[in-house]
N, C-alpha and C positions, 0 to 999 in steps of 0.2 A: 330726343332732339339730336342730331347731326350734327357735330363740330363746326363744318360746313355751310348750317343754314345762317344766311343774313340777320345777323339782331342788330334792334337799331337802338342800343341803350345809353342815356342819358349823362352825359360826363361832369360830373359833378365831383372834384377830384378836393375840395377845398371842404364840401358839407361834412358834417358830421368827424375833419378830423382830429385825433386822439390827439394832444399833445403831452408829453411829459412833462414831469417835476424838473427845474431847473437847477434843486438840490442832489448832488451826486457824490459820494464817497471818495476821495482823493486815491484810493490802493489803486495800485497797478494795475488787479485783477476785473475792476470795473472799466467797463467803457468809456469812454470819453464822448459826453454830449456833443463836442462838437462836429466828430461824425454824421450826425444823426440832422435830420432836418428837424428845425424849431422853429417858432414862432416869435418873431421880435415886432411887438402893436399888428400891424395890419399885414406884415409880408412876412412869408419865409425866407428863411437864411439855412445857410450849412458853410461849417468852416468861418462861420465870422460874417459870410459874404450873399447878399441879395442871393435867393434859391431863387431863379426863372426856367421853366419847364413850355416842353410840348409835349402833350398827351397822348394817349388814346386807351380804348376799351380792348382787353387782350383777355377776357372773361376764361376764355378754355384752356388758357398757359399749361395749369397744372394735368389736365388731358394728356396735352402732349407728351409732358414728362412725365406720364404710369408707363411702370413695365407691365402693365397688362394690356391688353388686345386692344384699346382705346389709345392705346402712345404711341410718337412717331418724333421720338427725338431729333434725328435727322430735320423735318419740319419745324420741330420747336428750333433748333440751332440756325438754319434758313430765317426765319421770323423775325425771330428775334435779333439778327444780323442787317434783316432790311429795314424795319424798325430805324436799326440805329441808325443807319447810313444818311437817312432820310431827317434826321433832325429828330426824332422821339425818342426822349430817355425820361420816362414817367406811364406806367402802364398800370390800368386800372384792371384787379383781375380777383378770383375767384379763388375760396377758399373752403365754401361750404353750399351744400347740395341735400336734398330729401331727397326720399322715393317716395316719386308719387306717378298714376299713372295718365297724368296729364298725355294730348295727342303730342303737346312739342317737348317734354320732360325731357331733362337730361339721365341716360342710363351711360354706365353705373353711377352713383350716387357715392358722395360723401358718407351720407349716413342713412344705410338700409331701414331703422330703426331708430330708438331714442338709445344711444350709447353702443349701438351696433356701427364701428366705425369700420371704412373702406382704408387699408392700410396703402393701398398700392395707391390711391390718389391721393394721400399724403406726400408718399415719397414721390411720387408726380409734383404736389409742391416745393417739396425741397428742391427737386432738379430744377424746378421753372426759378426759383429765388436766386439758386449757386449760378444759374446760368445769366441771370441778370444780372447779377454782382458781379460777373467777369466783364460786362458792358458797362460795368457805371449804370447803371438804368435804378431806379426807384420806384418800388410799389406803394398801390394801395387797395390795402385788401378788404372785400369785403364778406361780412358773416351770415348774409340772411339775405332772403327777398323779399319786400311787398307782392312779388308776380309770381305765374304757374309753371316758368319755364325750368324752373330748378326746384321744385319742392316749395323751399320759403315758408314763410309765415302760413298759411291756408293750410298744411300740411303738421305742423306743429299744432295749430288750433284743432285738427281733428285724432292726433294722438292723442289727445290728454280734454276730449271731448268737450272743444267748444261749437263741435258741429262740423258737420263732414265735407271734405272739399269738394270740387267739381273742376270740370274744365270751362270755362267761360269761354274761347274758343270754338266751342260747339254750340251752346248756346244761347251767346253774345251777353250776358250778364256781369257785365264790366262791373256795375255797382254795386250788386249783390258778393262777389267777390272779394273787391277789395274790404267788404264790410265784414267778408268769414275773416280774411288777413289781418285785421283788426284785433278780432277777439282774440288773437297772441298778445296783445300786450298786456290782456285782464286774469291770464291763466297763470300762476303762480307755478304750476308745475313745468310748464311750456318754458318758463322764463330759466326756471333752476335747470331744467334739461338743454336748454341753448347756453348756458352758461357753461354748464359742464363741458360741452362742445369745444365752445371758442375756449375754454381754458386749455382742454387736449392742445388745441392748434397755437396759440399764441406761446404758451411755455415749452411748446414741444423744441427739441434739438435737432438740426436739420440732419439729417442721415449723410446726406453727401457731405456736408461742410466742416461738420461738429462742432459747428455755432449755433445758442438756442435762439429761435426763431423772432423772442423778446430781447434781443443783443446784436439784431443784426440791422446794420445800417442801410440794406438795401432797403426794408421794410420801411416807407414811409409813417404810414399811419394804416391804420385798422379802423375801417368803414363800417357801422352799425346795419347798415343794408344797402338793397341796392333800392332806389327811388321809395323809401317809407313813408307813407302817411297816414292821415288817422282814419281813415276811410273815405267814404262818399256821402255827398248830398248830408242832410240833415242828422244822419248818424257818424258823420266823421266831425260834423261839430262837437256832438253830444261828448266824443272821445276823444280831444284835442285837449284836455288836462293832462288826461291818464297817456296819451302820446307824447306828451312834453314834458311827465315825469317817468316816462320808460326812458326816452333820449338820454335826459340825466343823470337816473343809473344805472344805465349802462354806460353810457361815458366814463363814470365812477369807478366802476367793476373794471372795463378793459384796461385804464391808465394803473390802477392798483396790480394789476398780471403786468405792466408794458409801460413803465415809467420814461424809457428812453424815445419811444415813436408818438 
């Protein structure tokens, strides 16, 4: 898929997010909560003070900022400038990718393989973080998809053989899909290998910044996926336990690596 091609994905900027322990260490050398956007009953706050945001989807940030053949800093800096101007400092974006040979997949990939990491679209994230933090701007990032267009879930389910992916795109099998995307949440190897993953990415230390990526207060919260569910039709019933105790520990897992977002 083309940086360029139109997606029209769903802003759900409040689901699924991570918050921290309210208990913090008084030394010096820890952060200070109130950087960090938190949750007080129903709204967020930062600095003591109601957090209110305008959003939007900036899914390929980290693209722009690879120094390899995929990056166009330049672009990312324009962007991420008009953005601001415009009223938006909250951008929902992208931290993890499969290889898969879906027709709209995104090349290159986060992760060629299970633990085969793309370093240059890391340091693509760090540039897209360090450059938002120079805007005041706040992410939220997400680790997985229910869909084809990045790898995602369908792609995990056929690494570690819960049945092999396909493009639904080709052959309009919306339901059949989302129900392979699915069977990531019953693969215990799937789950320890996405684990490993977002562990790489959430404790990593930004290369530009030399703040780790769980200390940094640009980072709002860390997103479980993009638009997850338990699947279709009468089989995403059947997996609406095991959906809603995947959510949980993972929510579990990510605040344990990332007590501050």
């Amino acid at each position: 898929m083309s940086i360029n091609h139109p997606m029209s994905l769903i802003l759900s900027l409040t689901l699924f997010t991570i918050v921290g322990s309210m208990l913090f260490s008084a030394c010096s050398s820890t952060p200070s909560p109130d950087n960090f956007v938190q949750v007080d009953g129903t709204q967020f706050v930062l600095n003591g003070e109601p957090y209110r945001f305008t959003g939007t989807n900036f899914w390929y940030g980290a693209y722009l900022g690879s120094p390899g053949p995929e990056g166009d800093l330049e672009r990312l800096r324009n962007e991420l400038d008009l953005l601001k101007s415009i009223g938006i400092t909250n951008l929902r974006v992208l931290a993890a990718s499969e290889k898969a040979s879906h027709s709209r997949a995104l090349q290159p990939s986060f992760q060629e393989a299970p633990g085969v990491v793309n370093e240059s679209l890391l340091q693509g994230f760090d540039v897209l973080i360090a450059e938002m933090g120079k805007r005041d701007m706040k992410a939220v990032v997400f680790l997985n998809n229910m869909w084809e267009w990045s790898g995602g879930m369908s792609v995990y389910a056929e690494w570690f053989g819960e049945g092999k992916t396909f493009d639904p795109n080709e052959n309009g099998d919306w339901h059949g899909f989302q129900n392979l995307s699915a069977r990531f949440y019953y693969s215990q190897e799937a789950q320890d290998a996405w684990r490993d993953y977002i562990r790489t990415v959430i404790t990593r230390t930004n290369s530009v910044t030399g703040t780790p990526l769980n200390e940094d207060p640009t980072i709002m919260s860390w997103q479980l996926a993009n638009e997850p569910r338990p699947g279709s039709g009468d089989e995403g019933l059947a997996n609406a336990e095991r959906f809603v105790q995947w959510i949980d520990e993972s929510a579990e897992f990510i605040q344990s690596l990332s007590p501050y977002q």
